[in-house]
C-alpha positions as CSV (number, residue, x, y, z in Angstrom):
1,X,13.6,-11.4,1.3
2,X,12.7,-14.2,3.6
3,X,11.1,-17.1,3.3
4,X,14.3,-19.2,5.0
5,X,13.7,-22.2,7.2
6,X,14.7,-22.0,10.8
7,X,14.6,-24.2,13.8
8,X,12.0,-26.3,15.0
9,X,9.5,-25.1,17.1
10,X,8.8,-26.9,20.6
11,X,4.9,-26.1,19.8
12,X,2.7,-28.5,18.1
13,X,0.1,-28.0,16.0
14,X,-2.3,-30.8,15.3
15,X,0.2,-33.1,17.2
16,X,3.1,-32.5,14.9
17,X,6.0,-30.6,15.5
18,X,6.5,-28.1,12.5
19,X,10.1,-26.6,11.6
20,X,9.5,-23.2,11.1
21,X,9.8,-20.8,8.2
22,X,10.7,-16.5,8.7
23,X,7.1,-14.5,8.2
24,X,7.9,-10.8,7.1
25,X,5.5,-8.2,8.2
26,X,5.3,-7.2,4.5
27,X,1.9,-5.5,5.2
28,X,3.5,-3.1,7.9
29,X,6.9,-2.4,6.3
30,X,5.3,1.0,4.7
31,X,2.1,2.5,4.1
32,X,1.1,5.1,1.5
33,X,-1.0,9.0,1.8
34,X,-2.4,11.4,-0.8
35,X,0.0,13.8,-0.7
36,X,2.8,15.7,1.6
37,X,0.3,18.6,2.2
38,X,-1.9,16.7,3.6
39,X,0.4,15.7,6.1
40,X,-0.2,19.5,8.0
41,X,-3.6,18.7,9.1
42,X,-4.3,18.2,12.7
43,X,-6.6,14.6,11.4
44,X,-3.9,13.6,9.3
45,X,-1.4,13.7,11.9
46,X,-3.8,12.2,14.6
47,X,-4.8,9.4,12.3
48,X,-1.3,8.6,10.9
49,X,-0.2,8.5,15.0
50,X,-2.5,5.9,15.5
51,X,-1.8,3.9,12.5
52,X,2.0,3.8,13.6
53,X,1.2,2.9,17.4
54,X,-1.3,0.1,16.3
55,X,-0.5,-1.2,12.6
56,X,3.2,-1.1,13.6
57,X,3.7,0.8,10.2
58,X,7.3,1.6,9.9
59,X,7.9,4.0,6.7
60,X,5.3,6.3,4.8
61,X,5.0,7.7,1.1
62,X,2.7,10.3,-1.0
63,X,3.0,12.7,-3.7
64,X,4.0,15.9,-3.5
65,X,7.3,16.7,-1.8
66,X,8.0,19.2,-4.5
67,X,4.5,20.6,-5.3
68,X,4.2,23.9,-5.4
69,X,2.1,24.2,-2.0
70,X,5.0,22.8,-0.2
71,X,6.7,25.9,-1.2
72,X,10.4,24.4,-1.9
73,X,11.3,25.5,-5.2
74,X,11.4,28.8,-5.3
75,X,11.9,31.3,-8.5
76,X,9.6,34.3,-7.5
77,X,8.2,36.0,-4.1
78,X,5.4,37.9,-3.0
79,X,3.2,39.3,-0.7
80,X,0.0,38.3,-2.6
81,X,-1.5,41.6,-4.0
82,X,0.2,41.5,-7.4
83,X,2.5,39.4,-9.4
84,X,5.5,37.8,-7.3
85,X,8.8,39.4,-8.1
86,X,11.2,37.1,-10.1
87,X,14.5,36.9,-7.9
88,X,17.9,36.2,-9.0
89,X,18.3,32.4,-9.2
90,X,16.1,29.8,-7.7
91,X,16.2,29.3,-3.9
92,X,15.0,26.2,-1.9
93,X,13.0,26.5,1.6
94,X,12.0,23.6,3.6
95,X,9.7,24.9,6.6
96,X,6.5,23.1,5.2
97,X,8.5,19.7,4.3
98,X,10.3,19.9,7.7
99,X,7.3,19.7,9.6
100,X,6.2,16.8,7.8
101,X,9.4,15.0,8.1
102,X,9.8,16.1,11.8
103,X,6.1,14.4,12.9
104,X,6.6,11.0,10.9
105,X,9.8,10.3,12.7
106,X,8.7,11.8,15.7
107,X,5.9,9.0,15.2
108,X,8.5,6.2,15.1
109,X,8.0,5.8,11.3
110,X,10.4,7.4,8.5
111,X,9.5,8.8,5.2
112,X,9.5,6.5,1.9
113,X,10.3,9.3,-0.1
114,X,9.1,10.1,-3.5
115,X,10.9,12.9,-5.6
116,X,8.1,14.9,-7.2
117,X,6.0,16.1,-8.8
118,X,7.7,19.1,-10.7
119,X,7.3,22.6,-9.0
120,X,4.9,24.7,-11.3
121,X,7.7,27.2,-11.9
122,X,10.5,24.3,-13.7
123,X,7.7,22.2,-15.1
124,X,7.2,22.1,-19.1
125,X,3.4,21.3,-18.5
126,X,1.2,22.5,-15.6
127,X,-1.7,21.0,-13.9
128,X,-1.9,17.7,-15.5
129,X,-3.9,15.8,-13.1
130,X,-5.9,15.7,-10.0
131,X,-7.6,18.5,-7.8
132,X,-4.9,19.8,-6.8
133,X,-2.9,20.2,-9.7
134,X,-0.2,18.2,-9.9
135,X,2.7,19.2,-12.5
136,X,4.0,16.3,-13.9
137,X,6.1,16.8,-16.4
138,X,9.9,16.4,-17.7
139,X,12.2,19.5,-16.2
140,X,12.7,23.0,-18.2
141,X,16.3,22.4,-17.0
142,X,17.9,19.6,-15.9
143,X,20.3,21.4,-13.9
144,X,18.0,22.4,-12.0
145,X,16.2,19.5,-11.5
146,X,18.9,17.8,-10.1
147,X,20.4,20.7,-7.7
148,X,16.6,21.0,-6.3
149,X,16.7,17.1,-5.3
150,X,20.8,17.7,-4.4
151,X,19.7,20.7,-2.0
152,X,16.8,18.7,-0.3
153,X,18.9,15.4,0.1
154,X,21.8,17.7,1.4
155,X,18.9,19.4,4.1
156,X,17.6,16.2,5.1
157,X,21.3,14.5,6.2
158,X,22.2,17.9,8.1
159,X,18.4,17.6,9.9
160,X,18.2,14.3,10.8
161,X,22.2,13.1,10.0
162,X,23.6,10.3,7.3
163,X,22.9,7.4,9.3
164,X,19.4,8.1,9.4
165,X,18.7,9.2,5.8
166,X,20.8,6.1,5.2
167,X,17.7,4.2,6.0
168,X,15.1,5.8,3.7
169,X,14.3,4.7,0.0
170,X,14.2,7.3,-2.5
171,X,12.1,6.4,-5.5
172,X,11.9,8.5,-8.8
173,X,8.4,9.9,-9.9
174,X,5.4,7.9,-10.0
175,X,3.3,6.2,-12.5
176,X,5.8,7.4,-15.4
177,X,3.7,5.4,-17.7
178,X,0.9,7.1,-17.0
179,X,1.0,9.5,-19.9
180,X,0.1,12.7,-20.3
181,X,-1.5,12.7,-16.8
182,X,1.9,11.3,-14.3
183,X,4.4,12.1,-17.1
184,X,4.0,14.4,-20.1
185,X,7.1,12.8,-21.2
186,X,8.2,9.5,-23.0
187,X,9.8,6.4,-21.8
188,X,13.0,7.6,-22.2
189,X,12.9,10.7,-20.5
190,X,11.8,9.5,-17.7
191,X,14.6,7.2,-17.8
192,X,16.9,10.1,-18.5
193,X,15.9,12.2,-15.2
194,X,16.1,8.7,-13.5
195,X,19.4,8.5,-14.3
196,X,20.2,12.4,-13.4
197,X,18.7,12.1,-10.3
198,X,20.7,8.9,-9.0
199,X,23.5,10.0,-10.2
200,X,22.9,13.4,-7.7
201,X,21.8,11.1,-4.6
202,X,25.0,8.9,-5.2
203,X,27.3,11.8,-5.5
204,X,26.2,13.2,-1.6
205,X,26.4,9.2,-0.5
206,X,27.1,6.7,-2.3
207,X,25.0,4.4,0.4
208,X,22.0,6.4,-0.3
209,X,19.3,4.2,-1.8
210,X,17.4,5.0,-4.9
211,X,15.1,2.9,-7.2
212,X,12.3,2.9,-9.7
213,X,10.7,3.3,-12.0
214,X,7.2,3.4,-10.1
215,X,5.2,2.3,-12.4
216,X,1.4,1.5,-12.7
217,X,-0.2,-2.2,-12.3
218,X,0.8,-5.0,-14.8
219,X,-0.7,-5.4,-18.5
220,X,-1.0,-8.7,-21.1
221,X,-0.3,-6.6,-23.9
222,X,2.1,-4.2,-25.7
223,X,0.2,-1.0,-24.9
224,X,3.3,0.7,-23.1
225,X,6.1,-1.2,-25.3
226,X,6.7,2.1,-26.8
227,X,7.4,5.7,-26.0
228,X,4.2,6.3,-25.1
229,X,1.0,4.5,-24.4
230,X,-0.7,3.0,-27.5
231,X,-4.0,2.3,-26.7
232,X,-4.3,0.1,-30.2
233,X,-2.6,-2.3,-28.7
234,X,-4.8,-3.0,-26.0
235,X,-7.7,-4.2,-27.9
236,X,-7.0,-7.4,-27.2
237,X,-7.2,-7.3,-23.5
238,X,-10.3,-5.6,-24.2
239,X,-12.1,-8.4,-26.0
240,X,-10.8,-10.9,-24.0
241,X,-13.2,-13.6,-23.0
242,X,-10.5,-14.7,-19.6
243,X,-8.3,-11.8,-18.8
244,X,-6.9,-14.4,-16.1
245,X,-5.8,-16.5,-19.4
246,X,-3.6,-13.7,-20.8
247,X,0.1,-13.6,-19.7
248,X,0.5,-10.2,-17.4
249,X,3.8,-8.7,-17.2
250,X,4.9,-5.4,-15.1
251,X,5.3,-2.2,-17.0
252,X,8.6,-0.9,-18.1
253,X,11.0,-2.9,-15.3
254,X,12.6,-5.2,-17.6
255,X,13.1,-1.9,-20.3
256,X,14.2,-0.1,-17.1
257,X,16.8,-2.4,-15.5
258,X,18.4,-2.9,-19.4
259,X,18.6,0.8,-20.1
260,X,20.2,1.3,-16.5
261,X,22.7,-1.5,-17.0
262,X,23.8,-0.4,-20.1
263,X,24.6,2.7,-18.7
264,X,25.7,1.2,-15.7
265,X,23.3,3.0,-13.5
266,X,22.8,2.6,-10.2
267,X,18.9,0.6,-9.0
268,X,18.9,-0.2,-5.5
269,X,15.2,-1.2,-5.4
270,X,12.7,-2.3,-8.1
271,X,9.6,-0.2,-7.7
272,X,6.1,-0.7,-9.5
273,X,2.3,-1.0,-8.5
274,X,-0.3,-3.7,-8.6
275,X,-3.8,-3.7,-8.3
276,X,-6.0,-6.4,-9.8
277,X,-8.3,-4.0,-11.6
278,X,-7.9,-1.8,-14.2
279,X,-8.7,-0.7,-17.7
280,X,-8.0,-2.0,-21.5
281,X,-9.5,0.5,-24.3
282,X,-11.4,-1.7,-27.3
283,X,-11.1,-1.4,-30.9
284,X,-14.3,1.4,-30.5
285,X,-12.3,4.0,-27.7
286,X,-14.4,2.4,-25.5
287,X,-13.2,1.7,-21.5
288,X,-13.4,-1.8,-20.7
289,X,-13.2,-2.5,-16.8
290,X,-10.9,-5.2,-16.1
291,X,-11.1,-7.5,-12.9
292,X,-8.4,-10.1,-12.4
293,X,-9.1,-13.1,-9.9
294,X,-8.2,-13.3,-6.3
295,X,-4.7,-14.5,-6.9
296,X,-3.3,-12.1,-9.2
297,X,-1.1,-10.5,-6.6
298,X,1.0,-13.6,-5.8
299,X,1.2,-14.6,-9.3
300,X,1.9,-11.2,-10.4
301,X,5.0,-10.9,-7.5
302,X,6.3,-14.6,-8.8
303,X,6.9,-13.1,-12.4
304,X,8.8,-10.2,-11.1
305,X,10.6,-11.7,-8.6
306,X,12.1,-13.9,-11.1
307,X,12.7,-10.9,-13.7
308,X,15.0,-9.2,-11.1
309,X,16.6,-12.4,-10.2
310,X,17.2,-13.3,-14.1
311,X,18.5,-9.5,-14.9
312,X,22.0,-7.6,-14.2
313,X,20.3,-6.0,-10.4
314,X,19.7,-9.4,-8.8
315,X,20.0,-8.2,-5.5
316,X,17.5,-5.2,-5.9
317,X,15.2,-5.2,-3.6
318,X,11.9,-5.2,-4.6
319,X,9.4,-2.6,-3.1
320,X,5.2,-2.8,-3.9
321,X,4.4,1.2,-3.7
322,X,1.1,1.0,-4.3
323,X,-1.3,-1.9,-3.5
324,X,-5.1,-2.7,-2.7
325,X,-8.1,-4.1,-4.3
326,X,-8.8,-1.1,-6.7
327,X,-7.0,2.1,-7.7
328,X,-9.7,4.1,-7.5
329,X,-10.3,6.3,-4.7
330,X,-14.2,5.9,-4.8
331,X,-14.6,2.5,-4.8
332,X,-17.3,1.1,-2.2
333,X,-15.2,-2.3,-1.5
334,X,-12.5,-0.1,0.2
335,X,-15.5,0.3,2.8
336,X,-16.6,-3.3,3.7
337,X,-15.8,-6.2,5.3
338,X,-14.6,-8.0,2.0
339,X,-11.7,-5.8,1.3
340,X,-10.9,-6.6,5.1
341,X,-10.9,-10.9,4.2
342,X,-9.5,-10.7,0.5
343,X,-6.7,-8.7,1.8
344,X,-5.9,-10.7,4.6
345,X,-5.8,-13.5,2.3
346,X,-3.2,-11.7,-0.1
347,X,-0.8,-10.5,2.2
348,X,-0.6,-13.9,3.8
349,X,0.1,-15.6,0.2
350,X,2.9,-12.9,-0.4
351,X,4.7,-12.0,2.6
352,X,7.7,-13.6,1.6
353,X,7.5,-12.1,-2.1
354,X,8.3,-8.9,-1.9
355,X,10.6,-6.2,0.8
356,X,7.4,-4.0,1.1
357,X,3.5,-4.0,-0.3
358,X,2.4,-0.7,0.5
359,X,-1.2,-0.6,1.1
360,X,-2.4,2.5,-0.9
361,X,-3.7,4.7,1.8
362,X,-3.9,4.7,5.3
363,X,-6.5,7.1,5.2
364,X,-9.4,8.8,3.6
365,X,-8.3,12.3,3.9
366,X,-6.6,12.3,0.6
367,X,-7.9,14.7,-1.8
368,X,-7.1,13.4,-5.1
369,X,-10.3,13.8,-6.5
370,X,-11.0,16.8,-3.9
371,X,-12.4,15.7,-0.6
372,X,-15.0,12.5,-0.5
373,X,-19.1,13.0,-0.8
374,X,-20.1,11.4,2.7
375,X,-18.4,9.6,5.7
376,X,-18.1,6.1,3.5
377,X,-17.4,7.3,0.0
378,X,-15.4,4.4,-1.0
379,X,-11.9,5.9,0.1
380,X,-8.8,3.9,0.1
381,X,-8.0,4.5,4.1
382,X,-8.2,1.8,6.5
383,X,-10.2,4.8,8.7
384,X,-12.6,7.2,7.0
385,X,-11.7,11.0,7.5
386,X,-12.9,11.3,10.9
387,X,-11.1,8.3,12.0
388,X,-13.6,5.5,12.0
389,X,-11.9,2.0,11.9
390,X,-13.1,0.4,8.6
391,X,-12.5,-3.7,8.5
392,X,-9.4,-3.3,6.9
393,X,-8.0,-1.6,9.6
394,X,-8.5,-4.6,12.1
395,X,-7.3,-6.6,9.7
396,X,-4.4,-5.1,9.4
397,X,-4.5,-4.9,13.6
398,X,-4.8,-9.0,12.9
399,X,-2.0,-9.5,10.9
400,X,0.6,-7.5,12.9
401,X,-0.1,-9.7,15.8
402,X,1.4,-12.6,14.2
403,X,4.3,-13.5,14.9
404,X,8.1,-13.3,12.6
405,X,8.2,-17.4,12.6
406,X,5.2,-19.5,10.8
407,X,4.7,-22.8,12.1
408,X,1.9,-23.6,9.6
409,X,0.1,-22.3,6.8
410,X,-3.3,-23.1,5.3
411,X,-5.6,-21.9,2.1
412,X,-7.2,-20.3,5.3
413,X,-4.8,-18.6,7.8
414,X,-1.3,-19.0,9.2
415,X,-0.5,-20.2,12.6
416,X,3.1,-18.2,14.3
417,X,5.5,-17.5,17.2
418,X,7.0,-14.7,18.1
419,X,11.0,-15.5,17.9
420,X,11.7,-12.8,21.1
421,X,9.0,-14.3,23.3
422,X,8.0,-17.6,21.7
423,X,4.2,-16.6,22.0
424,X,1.8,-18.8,19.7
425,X,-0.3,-16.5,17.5
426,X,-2.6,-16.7,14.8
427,X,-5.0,-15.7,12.4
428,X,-7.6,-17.1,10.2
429,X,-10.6,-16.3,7.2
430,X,-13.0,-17.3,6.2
431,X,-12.9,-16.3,1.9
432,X,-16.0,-18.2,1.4
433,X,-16.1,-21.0,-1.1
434,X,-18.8,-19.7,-3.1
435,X,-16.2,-17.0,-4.4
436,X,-14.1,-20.0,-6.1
437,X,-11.3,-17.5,-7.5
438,X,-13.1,-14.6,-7.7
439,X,-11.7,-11.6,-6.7
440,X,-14.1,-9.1,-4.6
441,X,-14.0,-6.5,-7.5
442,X,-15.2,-3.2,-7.3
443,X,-18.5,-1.2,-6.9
444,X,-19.8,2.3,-8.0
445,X,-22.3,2.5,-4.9
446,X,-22.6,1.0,-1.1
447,X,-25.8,-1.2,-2.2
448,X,-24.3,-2.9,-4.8
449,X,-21.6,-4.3,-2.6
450,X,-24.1,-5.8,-0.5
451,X,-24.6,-8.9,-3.0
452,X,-21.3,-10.6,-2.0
453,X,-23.0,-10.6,1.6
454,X,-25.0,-13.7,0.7
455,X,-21.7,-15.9,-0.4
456,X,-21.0,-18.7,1.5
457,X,-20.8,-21.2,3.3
458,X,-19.5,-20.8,7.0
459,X,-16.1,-22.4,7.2
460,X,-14.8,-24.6,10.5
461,X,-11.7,-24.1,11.8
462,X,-9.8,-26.5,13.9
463,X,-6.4,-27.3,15.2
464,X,-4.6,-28.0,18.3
465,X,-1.9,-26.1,19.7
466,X,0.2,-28.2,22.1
467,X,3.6,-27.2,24.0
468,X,1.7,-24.1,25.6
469,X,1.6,-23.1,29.0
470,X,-1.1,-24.8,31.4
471,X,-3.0,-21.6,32.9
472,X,-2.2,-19.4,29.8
473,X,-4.9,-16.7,28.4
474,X,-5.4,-16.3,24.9
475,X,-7.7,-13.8,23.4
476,X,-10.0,-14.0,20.7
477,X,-11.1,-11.3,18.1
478,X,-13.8,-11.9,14.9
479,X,-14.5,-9.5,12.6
480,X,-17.8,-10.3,10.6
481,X,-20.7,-9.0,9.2
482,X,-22.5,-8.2,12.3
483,X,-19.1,-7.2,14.4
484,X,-17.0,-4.2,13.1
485,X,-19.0,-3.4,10.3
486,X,-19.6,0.6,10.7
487,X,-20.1,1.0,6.3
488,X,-23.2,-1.4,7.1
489,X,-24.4,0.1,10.3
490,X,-24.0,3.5,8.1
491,X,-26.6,1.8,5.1
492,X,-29.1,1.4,7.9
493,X,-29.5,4.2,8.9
494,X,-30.2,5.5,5.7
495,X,-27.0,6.5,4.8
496,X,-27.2,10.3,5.9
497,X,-24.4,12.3,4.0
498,X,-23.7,14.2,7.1
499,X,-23.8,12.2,10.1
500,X,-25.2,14.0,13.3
501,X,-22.2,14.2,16.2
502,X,-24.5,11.4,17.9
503,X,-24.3,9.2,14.9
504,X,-20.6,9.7,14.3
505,X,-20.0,7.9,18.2
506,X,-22.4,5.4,17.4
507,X,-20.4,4.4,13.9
508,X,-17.2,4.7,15.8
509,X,-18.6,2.2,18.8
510,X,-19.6,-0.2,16.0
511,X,-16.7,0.6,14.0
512,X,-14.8,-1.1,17.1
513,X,-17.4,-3.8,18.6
514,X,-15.7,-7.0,17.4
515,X,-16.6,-10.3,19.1
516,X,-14.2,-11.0,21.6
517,X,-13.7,-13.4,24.3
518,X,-11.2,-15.5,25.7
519,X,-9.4,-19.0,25.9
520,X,-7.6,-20.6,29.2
521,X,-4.7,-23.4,28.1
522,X,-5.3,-26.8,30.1
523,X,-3.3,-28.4,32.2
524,X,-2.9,-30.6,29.3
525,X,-0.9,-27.9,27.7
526,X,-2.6,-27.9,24.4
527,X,-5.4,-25.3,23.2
528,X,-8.1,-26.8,21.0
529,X,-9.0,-24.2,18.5
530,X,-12.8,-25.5,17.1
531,X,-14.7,-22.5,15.7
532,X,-17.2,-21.8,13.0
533,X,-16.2,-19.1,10.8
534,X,-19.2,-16.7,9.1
535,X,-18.4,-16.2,5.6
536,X,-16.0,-13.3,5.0
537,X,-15.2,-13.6,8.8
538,X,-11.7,-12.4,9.9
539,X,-10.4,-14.2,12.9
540,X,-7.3,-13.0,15.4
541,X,-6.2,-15.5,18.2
542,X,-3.0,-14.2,20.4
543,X,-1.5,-14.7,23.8
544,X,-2.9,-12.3,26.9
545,X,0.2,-10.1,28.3
């Protein structure tokens, strides 16, 4: 993890020289999808291209590697009119996954790769959640379990070759806590086919890296201290007057890392999920939505960073799988310009926190749910499912421009330089101060969104940037309310469920109309930045090629 102080920079900023610290591309380091079907649509593929060519994204992970429509565990055969014919021991075929794995890395990205969920045919329990009908659920046999991962680890190194697979992560399950719906299992079953499955991964390589236990957000209370949730004990969290008072602690990982080194088990990587909303049940079965404030994410990081470092895995490394605003896959905010600012803002304060924040999903073809109602449906992509840009994916356009050394930091943007090409970068936001600590939250519809529009006020930014090149062209980008703002543009024009072809290009040019101009360095050889932000304004400012 970085965070280490370097050299001194020979550029100035505000007439100072500033030694410089390392600035991780956290946000691009991997980047999550519904599932590994999903992956065979022509969209899919087009959209995920892009993300890799612009975002920079370098590794990818979904669900799914193992569900049945991937077609890799195999007990039975047939040709469709009739029951399938039982054969005589389970066989493994990896056409569908291969062409999966074949396009990411063709794309210059490699898989994050998540083992599961169980094929219908091993599972104990079938169908537990979503549309598609995930099985997740502890193995009929464990044997089998572990020569099906064995098999497909085996395929992967003679496809792509060790040094390769090398590089990938390999992460156990998901959202294990998550029971009956991600596990229909206890604590310690899932802990026991962790174990069986690193052990299996080891045993092809023992530089093979595998991690867990993948579990869901961060709780105050003692709700999944036990073998299973007890939602009794999350009356509390319920009734709380100031969730942000309560003391929030990540599910499972410090029962996880004690259990493995007990055991002496092998954890490469810590793996768990954080989004600042969720749900406590009250004393009256009640849900209770929970909404943390804006900096729950860095505080949340701090605590585990320190668990790890405290426990018998200090050098894990330490892998956010999951991560946006909400984890719901209809929320409006995943639509707007705010998600766009507040996570700019985040992934700023924690880029030296963690190996990887996954933001959770690069796109809104994800059929969790089935398919979304309508072209802004409050989807978790940074593009909606026929490819429009939403804010968040310029912002994540923004950030990747920065540079890998930071020269400043502010409550309101970071200013870098590139260590290959010493180019100046930066970007800046514009979080107004009428939020205080308030996170963005979430919203059941487009219109009720709209209110955070009228925070406030505008926010002026100014520095100057000295030790540059006389002559030199920077370029400027702003996204705002009235630049880039296609969910908006949608709204008025009535918000039509089915946008006409001629309305799709029209989104799409909005989608992409930022305000841009440029900036010429003086002879003086300092750039004087002076510009008035709009409230939840994004702001990009990077050298011309």
């Amino acid at each position: 993890m970085a965070g280490k102080r370097t050299t001194e920079s020979r550029i100035r900023i505000d007439g100072e020289p500033r030694e410089e610290t390392e600035l991780p591309h956290v946000w691009s380091e991997c980047v999550g999808a519904g599932r590994a079907n999903e992956a065979l649509r022509a969209d899919w593929q087009r959209q995920f291209a892009e993300a890799v060519d612009t975002l920079g994204f370098r590794y990818i992970r979904f669900h799914g590697v193992f569900h049945d429509d991937m077609f890799v565990y195999r007990e039975s055969d047939g040709g469709g009119f009739g029951p399938n014919a039982p054969l005589a021991s389970p066989i493994h075929t990896f056409s569908y996954v291969d062409k999966v794995f074949d396009f990411i890395l063709e794309c210059g990205a490699r898989p994050f790769v998540e083992l599961g969920f169980m094929p219908g045919e091993l599972a104990t329990v079938r169908r537990t959640l979503f549309w598609w009908g995930a099985h997740c659920s502890p193995p009929k046999d464990m044997d089998r379990w572990v020569e099906l991962v064995t098999r497909t680890v085996e395929h992967w190194i003679d496809r792509y070759g060790l040094d390769e697979v090398r590089r990938w992560r390999f992460e156990v399950w998901n959202e294990p806590n998550l029971v009956p719906h991600f596990w229909t299992g206890t604590k310690t079953e899932y802990f026991e086919l962790y174990e069986a499955t690193a052990a299996a991964i080891k045993r092809i390589d023992p530089q093979l890296k595998v991690g867990g236990p993948a579990t869901s957000v961060f709780v105050p209370d003692d709700r999944y201290k036990g073998e299973v949730e007890d939602r009794s004990a999350a009356h509390g969290t319920a009734a709380a007057e100031d969730v942000d008072a309560l003391d929030w602690r990540p599910v499972w990982i410090e029962d996880f890392m004690s259990w493995c080194a007990e055991r002496r088990v092998p954890i490469d990587f810590l793996s768990t999920h954080l989004y600042p909303t969720d749900f406590a049940f009250g004393a009256d079965g009640e849900a209770v939505h929970i909404s943390r404030y804006a900096d729950a994410t860095v505080d949340d990081l701090t605590v585990l960073r320190k668990l790890i470092a405290d426990s018998a895995y200090p050098g894990a490394e330490i892998h956010i799988t999951e991560w946006s605003t909400t984890p719901s896959s209809r929320d409006r905010m995943h639509d707007t310009l705010f998600a766009a600012t507040s996570i700019t803002r985040s992934y700023l304060q924690c880029a030296a926190l963690a190996d990887s924040i996954s933001y959770w999903a690069f796109t809104d073809v994800f059929e969790e749910g089935g398919a979304g109602i309508g072209p802004f449906h409050g989807g978790f992509g940074l593009v909606n499912e026929n490819g429009i840009h939403k804010p968040t994916f310029h912002a994540f356009n923004m950030l990747g421009r920065l540079g890998d050394r930071l020269l400043l930091s502010t409550p309101h943007g970071a200013l870098t330089r590139d260590s290959r090409t010493s180019a100046f970068s930066a970007v800046f936001f514009n979080y107004p101060e009428d939020m205080g600590l308030r996170a963005i939250g979430s919203a059941h519809s487009y219109e009720a969104t709209r209110e955070l529009a009228d925070k406030g006020p505008s926010r002026r930014i100014r520095h100057a940037i000295g030790g540059l090149e006389p002559g030199a062209v920077f370029l400027v980008e702003i996204l705002d309310w009235e630049h880039g703002n296609p969910a908006e543009a949608w709204h008025a024009l009535g918000g039509p469920l089915n946008p006409s072809r001629a309305e799709h290009r029209y989104l799409s040019d909005v989608a992409d109309a930022l305000l841009r101009y440029t900036l010429t360095v003086p002879e003086s050889g300092v750039l004087d930045l002076d510009v008035e932000l709009a409230p939840w304004a994004v702001m990009s400012v990077w050298q011309s090629a």
